[in-house]
C-alpha positions, 0 to 999 in steps of 0.5 A, spaced: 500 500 500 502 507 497 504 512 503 508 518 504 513 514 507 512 509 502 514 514 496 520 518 501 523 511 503 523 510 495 526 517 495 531 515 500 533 509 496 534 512 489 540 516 494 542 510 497 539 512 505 536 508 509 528 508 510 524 512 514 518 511 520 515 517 521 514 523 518 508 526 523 514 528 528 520 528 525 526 527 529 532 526 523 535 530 518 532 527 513 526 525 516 525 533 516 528 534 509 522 529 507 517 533 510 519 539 507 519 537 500 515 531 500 507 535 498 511 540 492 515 535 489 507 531 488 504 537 486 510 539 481 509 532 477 500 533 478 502 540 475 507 537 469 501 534 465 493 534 465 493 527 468 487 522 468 487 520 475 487 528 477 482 531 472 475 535 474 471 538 471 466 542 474 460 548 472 461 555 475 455 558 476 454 563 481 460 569 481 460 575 486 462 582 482 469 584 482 471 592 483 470 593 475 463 589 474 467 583 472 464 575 474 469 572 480 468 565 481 472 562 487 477 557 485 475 551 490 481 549 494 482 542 492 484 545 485 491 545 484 490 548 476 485 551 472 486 549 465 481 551 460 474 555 462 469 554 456 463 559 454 459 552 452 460 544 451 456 545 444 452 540 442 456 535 439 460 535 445 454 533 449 451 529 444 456 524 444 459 526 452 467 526 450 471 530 453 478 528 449 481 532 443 474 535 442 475 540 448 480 543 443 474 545 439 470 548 445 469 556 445 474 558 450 472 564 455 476 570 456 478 569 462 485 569 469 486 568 475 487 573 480 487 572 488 484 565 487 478 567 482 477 566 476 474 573 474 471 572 467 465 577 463 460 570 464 456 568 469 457 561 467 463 557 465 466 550 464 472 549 468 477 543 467 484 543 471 487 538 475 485 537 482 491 537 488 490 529 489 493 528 496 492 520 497 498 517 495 494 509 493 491 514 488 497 515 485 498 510 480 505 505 480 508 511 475 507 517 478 509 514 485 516 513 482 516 519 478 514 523 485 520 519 488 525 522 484 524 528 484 524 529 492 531 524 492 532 531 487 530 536 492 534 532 498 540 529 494 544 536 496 543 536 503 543 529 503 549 526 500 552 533 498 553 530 491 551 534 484 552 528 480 548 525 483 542 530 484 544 531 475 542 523 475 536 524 480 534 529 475 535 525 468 531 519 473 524 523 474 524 527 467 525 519 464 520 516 470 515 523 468 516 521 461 513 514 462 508 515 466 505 520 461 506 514 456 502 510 461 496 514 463 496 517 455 493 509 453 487 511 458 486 517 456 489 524 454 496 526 458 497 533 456 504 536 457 502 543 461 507 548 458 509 554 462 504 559 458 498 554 460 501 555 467 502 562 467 494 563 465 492 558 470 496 562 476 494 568 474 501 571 473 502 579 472 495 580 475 
């Protein structure tokens, strides 16, 4: 079964440490390194594509009114990226209800992220994105160990004071991330998230 310490322990291995017990109340350096890195570098690679395992899509439709008479709607605090906000889904979409590729062919909205709304000139728009999954049994096989590499990584300086071996660290979760992309790209759509489509989703500059 899939935990925390599961995945940091996998780090840890890829660093050739020994494995760790507790991350509640940490009483070692590394166990405090783990912490410290552990939930960035999961939310780095749930950031890196548009996974199937992390996808939502929602309907927002009750906005407040921002200081120039634009629509707010609250970004909720399980959405880690808002990716697409669509003015309708179109008949062909709901006639046949994918998603998919035909979702790039939806009319988009004019919409950014400012201070966790989506402001927007709608009062109703479709929102897709990819949720902050924080239990580890829902990542898949992959994705665990791309997480693992990039947190071994992150520790692979204060740890080991080896560059190398942070570089090696590195190659792993770009190569672990590419096969994972792969894997959950079988079962659906695996999107690579540029940094245009982050900045948009971040509200960056506003």
């Amino acid at each position: 079964m899939a935990s925390e310490i599961s995945i940091c322990n996998m780090a840890l291995a890829y660093l050739g440490q020994e494995p760790i017990t507790n991350l509640l109340d940490p009483q070692t350096k590394i166990e405090q390194l783990c912490l410290t890195f552990y939930a960035t570098s999961r939310d780095s690679v749930l950031e890196s594509a548009a996974w199937t395992f992390a996808s939502f899509r929602d309907v927002l439709d009750q906005p407040t009114e921002g200081p120039w008479g634009e629509n707010l709607h609250p970004i909720k605090p399980e959405w880690l990226v808002v990716l697409r906000c669509y003015r309708s889904l179109g008949s062909n979409f709901i006639q046949s209800g994918r998603v998919g590729s035909q979702s790039r062919s939806l009319p988009q909205a004019n919409w950014q992220v400012i201070d966790g709304n989506i402001v927007t000139d709608l009062s109703l728009i479709y929102v897709t994105g990819t949720l902050r999954v924080t239990e580890p049994n829902k990542f898949p096989a992959l994705v665990q160990r791309t997480i693992a590499a990039l947190l071994a990584a992150e520790m692979a300086i204060a740890i080991t004071e080896n560059v190398k071996l942070q570089t090696n660290m590195l190659s792993l979760y770009e190569n672990n991330l590419a096969e994972a992309m792969v894997s959950d790209g079988i079962q659906g759509r695996s999107e690579v998230i540029n940094a245009t489509q982050l900045v948009s989703a971040r509200g960056r500059g506003g």
